[in-house]
PDB file as gemmi writes it, atoms N, CA and C in Angstrom:
CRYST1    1.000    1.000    1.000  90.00  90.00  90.00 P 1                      
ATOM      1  N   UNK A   1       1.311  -1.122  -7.993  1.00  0.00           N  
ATOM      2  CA  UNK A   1       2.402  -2.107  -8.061  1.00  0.00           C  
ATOM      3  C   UNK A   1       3.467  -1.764  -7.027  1.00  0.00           C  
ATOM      4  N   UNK A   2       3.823  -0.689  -7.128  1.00  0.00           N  
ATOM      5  CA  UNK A   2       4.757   0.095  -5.514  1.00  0.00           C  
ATOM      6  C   UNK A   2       4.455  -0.456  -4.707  1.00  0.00           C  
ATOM      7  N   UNK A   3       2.928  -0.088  -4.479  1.00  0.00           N  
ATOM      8  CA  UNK A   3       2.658  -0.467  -2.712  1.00  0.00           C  
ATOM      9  C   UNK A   3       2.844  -1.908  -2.254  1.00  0.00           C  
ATOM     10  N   UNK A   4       2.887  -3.174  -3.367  1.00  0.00           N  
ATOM     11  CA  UNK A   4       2.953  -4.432  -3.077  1.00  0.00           C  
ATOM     12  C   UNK A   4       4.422  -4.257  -2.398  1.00  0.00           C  
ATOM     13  N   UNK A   5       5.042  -3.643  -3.414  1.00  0.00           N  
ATOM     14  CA  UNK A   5       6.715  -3.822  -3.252  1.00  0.00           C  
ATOM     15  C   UNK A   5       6.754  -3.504  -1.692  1.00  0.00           C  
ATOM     16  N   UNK A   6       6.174  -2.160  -1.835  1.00  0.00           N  
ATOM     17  CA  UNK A   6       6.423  -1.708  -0.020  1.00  0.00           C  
ATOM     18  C   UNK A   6       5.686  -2.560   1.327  1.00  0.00           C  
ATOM     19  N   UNK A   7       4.523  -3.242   0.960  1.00  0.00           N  
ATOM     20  CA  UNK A   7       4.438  -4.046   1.677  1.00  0.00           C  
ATOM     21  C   UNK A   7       4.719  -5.320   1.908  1.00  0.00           C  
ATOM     22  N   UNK A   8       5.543  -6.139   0.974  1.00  0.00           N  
ATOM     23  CA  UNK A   8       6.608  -6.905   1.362  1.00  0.00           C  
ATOM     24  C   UNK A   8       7.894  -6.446   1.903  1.00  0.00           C  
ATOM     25  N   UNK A   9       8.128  -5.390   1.617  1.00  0.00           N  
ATOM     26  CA  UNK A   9       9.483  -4.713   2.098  1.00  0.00           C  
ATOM     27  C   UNK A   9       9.226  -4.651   3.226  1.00  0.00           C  
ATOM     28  N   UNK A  10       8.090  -4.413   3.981  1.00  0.00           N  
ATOM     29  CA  UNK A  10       8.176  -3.563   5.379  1.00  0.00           C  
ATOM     30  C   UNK A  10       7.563  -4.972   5.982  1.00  0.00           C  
ATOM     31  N   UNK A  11       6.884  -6.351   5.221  1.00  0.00           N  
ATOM     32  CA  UNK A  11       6.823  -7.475   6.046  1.00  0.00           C  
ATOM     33  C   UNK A  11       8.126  -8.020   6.207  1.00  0.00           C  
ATOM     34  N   UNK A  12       8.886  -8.294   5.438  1.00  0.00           N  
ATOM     35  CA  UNK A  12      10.568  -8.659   5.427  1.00  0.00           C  
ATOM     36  C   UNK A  12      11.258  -8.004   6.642  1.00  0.00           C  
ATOM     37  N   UNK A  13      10.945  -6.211   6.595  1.00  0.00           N  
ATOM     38  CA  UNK A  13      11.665  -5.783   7.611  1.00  0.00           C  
ATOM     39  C   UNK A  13      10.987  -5.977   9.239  1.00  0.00           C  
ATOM     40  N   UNK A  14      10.003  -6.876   9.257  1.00  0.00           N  
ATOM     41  CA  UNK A  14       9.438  -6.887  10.549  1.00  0.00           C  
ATOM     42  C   UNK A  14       9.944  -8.226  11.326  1.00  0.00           C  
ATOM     43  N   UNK A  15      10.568  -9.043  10.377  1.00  0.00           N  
ATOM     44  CA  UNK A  15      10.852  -9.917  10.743  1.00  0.00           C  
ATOM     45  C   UNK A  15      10.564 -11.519  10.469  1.00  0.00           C  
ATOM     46  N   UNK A  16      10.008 -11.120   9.402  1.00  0.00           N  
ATOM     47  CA  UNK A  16       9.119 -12.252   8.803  1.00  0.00           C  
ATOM     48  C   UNK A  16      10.150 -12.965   7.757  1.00  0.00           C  
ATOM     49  N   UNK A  17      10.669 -13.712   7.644  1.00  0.00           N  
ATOM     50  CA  UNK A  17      11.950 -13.803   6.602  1.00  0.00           C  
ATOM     51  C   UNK A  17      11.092 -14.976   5.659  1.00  0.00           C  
ATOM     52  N   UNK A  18      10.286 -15.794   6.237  1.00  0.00           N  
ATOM     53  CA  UNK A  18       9.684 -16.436   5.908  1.00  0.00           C  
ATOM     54  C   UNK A  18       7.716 -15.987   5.453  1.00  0.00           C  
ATOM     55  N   UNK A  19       7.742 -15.297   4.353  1.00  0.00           N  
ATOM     56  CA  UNK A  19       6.073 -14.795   4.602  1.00  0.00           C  
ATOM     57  C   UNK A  19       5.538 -16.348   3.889  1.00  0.00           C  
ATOM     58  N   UNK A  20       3.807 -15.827   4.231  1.00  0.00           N  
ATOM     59  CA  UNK A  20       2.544 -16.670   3.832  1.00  0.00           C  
ATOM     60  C   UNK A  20       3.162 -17.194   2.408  1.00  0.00           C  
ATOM     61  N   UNK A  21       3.069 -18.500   1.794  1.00  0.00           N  
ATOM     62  CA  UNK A  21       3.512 -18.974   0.189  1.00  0.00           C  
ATOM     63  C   UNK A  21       1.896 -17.963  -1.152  1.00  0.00           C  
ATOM     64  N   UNK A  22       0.631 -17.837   0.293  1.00  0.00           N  
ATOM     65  CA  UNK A  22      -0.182 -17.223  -0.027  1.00  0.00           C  
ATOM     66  C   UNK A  22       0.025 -15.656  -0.861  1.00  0.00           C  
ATOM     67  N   UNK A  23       1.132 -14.836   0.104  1.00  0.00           N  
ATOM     68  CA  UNK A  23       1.574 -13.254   0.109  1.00  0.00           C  
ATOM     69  C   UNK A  23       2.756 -13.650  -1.476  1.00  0.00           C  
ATOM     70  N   UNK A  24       3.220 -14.715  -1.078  1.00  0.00           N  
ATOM     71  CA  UNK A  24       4.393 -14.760  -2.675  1.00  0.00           C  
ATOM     72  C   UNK A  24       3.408 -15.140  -3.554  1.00  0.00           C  
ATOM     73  N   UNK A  25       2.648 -16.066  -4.020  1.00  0.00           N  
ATOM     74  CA  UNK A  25       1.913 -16.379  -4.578  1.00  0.00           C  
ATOM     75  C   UNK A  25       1.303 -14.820  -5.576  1.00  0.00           C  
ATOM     76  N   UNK A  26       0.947 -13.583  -4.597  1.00  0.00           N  
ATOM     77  CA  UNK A  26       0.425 -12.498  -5.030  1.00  0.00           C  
ATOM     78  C   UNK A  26       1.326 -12.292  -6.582  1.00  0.00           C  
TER      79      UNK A  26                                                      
END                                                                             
């Protein structure tokens, strides 16, 4: 469950402000 957190965290911090509705959906 962490690692989701951290890999939205670190897509957010790349610049993505907007991710896949696919990646929220998760």
């Amino acid at each position: 469950m962490f690692e989701v957190l951290v890999f939205v965290y670190e897509n957010y911090w790349r610049g993505d402000a907007c991710p896949e509705p696919q990646l929220l959906g998760r």
